[in-house]
C-alpha positions in Angstrom: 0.0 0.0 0.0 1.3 3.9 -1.0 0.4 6.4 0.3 0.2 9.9 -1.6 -1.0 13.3 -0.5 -3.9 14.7 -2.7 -3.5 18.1 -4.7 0.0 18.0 -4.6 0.6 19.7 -7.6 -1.6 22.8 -7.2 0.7 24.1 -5.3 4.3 22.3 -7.3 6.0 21.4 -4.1 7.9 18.1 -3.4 7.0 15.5 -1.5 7.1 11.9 -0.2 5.4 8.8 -1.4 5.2 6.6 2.0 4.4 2.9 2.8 1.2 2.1 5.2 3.8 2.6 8.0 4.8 6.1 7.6 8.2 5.0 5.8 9.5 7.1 3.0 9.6 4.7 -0.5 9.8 7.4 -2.9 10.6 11.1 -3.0 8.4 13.4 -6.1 10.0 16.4 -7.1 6.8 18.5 -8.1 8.8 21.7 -8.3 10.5 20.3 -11.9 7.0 20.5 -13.5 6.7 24.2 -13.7 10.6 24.4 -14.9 10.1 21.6 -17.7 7.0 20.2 -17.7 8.3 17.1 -16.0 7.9 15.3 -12.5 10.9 13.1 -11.3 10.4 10.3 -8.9 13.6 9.1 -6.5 14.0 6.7 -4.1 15.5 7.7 -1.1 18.8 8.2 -2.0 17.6 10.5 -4.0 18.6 8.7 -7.0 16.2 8.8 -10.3 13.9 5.6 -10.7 11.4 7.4 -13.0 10.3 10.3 -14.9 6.4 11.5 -16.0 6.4 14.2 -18.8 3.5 15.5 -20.8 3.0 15.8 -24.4 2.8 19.4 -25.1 1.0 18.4 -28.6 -1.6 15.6 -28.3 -5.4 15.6 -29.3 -5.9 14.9 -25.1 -4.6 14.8 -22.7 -1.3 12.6 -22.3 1.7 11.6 -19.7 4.7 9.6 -21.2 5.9 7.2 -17.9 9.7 6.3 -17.8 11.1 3.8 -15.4 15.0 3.5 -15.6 15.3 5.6 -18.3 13.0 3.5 -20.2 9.6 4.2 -21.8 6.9 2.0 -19.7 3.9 4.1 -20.8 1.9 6.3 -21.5 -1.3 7.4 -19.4 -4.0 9.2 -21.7 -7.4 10.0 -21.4 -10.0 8.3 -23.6 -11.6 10.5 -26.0 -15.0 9.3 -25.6 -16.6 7.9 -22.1 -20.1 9.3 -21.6 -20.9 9.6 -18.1 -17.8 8.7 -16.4 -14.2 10.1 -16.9 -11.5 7.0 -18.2 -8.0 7.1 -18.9 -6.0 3.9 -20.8 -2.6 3.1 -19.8 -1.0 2.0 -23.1 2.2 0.0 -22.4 4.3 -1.7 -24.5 2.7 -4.8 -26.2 -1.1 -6.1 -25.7 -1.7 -5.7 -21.9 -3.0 -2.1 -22.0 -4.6 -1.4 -18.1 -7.9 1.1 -18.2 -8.4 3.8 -14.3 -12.0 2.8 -14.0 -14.5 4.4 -11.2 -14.7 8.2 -9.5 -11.8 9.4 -10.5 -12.1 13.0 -9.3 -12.7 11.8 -5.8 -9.6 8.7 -5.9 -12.6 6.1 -5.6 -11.3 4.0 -8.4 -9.3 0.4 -9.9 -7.2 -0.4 -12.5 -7.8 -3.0 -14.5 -5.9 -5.1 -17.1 -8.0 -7.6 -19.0 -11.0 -6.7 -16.8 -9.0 -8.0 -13.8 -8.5 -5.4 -11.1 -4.3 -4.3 -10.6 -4.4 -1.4 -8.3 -7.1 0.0 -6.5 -7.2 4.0 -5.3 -9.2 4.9 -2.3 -9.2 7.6 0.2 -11.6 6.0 2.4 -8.7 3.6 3.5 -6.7 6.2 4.9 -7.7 8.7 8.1 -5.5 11.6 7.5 -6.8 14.4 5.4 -5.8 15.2 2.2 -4.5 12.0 1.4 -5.5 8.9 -0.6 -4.0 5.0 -0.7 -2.9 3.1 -3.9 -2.9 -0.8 -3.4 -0.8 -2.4 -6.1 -1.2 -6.1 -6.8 1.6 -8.9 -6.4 3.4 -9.0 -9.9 2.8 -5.6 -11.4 5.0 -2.9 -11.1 4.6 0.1 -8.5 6.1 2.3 -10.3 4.0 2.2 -13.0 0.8 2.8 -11.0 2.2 5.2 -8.9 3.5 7.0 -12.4 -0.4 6.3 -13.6 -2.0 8.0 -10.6 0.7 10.8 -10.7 -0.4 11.7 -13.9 -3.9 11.4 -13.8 -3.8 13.4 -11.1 -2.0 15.9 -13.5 -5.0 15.8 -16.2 -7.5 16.7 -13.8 -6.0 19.2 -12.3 -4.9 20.6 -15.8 -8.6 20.1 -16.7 -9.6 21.6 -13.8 -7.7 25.3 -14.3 -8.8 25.0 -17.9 -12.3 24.9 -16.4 -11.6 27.8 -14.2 -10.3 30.4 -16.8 
């Protein structure tokens, strides 16, 4: 289980990814995205494990994920869902993974194959302003973590977009 503060990148500032226990696992450097459009994740050396940039120009919105310097995917939101809000994550080959459910609110799974992957709650979690990610055995955390990173990034984006 992760455990990520909400809104973080309203405001741009760093902060720490943590397990269910309060340890740090990963270290976001939110401050990079104003500078370059990019968000860097490290572990806690402080060493880079893995990069999220957007694509300036795309039809909608879209996140590239790199994990050791290599592309892993890329998160982008589907161009037509009525009623509900869906983003794909396309990676490399057939196993593409679809962010199902309430995604504003961080009430949502990710599925590959219809099978449920990760799952995003807030409920899970007492402190404010915060929300778990539960990755399954077998599937990268990175890659979800990367996924919820930058679909938090699309609805905020679409959210200031709504607001001017």
């Amino acid at each position: 289980m992760y455990v990520i503060r909400e809104r973080f990148f309203s405001i741009g500032d760093d902060f720490d990814v943590l397990d269910e226990h309060g340890t740090k696992l990963f270290h976001v450097d939110g401050k990079v995205l104003s500078v370059r459009n990019k968000v860097v994740i490290e572990d806690p050396a402080g060493q880079e494990v893995a990069t999220l940039h957007r694509h300036l120009v795309a039809m909608r919105p879209t996140y590239e994920i790199r994990i050791g310097g290599e592309k892993a995917a890329e998160v982008r939101k589907k161009l037509f869902t009525p009623f509900r809000e869906k983003f794909t994550i396309d990676v490399p080959g057939p196993d593409d993974l679809e962010m199902k459910g309430n995604l504003l609110d961080h009430e949502y799974v990710i599925e590959r194959g219809g099978e449920e992957v990760a799952a995003v709650s807030k409920r899970w979690l007492t402190i404010r302003d915060t929300y778990a990610v539960r990755v399954a055995a077998g599937i990268e955390p990175l890659l979800i973590i990367g996924s919820v990173l930058a679909l938090d990034l699309a609805l905020d984006r679409d959210k200031s977009d709504d607001d001017n």
